[in-house]
C-alpha positions as CSV (number, residue, x, y, z in Angstrom):
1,X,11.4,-4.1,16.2
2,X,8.1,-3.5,16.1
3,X,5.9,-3.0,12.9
4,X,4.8,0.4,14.2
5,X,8.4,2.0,13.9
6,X,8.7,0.8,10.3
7,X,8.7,4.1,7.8
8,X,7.2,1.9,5.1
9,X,4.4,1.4,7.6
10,X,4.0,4.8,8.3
11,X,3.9,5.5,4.9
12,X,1.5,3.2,4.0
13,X,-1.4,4.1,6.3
14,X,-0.9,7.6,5.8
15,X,-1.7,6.9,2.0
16,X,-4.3,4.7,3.1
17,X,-5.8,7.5,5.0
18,X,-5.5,9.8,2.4
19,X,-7.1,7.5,-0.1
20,X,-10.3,7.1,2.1
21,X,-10.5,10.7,2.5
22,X,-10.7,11.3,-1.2
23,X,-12.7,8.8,-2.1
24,X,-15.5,9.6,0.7
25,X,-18.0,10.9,-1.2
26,X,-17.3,8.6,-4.4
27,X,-20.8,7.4,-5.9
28,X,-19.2,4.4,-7.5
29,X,-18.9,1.8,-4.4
30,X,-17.1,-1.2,-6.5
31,X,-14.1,1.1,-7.4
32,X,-14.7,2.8,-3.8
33,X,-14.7,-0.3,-2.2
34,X,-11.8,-2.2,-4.6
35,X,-9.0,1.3,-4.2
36,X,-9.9,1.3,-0.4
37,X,-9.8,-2.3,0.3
38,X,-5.9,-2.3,-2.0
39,X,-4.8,0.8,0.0
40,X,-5.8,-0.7,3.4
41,X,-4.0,-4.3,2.5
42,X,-0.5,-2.5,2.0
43,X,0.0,-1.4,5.7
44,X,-2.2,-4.4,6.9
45,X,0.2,-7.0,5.1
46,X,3.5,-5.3,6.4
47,X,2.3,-5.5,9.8
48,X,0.6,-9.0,10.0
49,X,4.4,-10.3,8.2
50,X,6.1,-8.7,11.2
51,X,3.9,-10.6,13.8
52,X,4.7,-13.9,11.7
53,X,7.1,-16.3,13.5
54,X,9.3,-17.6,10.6
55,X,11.1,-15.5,8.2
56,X,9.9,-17.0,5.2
57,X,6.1,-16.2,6.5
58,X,7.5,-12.5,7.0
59,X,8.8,-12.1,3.6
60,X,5.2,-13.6,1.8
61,X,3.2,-10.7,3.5
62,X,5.4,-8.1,2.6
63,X,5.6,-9.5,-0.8
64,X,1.6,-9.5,-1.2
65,X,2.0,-5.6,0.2
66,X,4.0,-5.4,-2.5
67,X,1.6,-6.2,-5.0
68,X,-0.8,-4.6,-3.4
69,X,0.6,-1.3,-4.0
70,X,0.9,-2.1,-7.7
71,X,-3.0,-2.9,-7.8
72,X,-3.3,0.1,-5.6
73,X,-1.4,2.3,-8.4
74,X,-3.4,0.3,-10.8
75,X,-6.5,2.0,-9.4
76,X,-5.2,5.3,-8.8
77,X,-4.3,5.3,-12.5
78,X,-7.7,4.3,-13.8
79,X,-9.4,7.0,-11.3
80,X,-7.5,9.8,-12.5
81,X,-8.6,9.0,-16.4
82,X,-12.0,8.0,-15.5
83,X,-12.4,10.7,-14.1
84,X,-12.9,9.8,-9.8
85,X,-10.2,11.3,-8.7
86,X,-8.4,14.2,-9.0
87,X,-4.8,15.1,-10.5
88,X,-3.5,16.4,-7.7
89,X,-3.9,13.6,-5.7
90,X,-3.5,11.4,-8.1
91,X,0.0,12.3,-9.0
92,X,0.8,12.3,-5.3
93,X,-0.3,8.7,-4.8
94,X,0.9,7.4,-7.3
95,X,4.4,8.9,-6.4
96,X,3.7,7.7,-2.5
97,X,3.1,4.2,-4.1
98,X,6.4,3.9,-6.1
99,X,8.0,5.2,-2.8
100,X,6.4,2.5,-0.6
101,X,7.5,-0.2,-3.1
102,X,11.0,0.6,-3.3
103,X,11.0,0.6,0.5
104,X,9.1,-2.9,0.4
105,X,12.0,-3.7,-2.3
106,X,14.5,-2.6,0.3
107,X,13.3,-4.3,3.6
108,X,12.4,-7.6,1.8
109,X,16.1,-7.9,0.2
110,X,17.7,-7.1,3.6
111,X,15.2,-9.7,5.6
112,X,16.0,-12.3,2.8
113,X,19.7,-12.2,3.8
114,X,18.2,-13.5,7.3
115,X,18.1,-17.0,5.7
């Protein structure tokens, strides 16, 4: 399988997207550059554990993908109150971001059973 016809992958860069777009014109480039950089890791880990050769390497990059999408939520939370970004999206992401983690929860139980 490749990493490409994961739905968690999917998932993730379409948030990532999203995230960039919304934060495009943001005036604040350490909290730009942080909830872009956390957004783009989730996808990135996923696929970089599916090109690893050993299981175990597999399950540490979709572990830190993981907790990148807490960090990501994180920043989406402290954006919304700030205010950066805007409830509407906000509320979406964050919802995208609980549903990308229980998939992560998901795939790394079943490739756990690999050992």
């Amino acid at each position: 399988m490749k990493f490409e016809d994961l739905e968690v992958w999917k998932t993730s860069v379409e948030l990532s997207i999203l995230v960039y777009k919304q934060t495009k014109t943001l005036t604040d480039y350490g909290f730009k550059d942080q909830i872009t950089r956390s957004a783009l890791s989730i996808p990135s880990n996923i696929a970089e554990g599916f090109d690893r050769e050993s299981n175990k390497e597999t399950l540490y990059f979709l572990s830190v993908a993981k907790a990148s999408c807490a960090e990501l939520r994180t920043q989406i939370i402290i954006g919304e109150k700030v205010p950066f970004l805007n409830n509407e999206f906000s509320e979406y992401a964050k919802n995208e971001t609980l549903k990308i983690t229980t998939m992560l929860k998901a795939l790394i139980r079943s490739r756990r059973s690999f050992n």
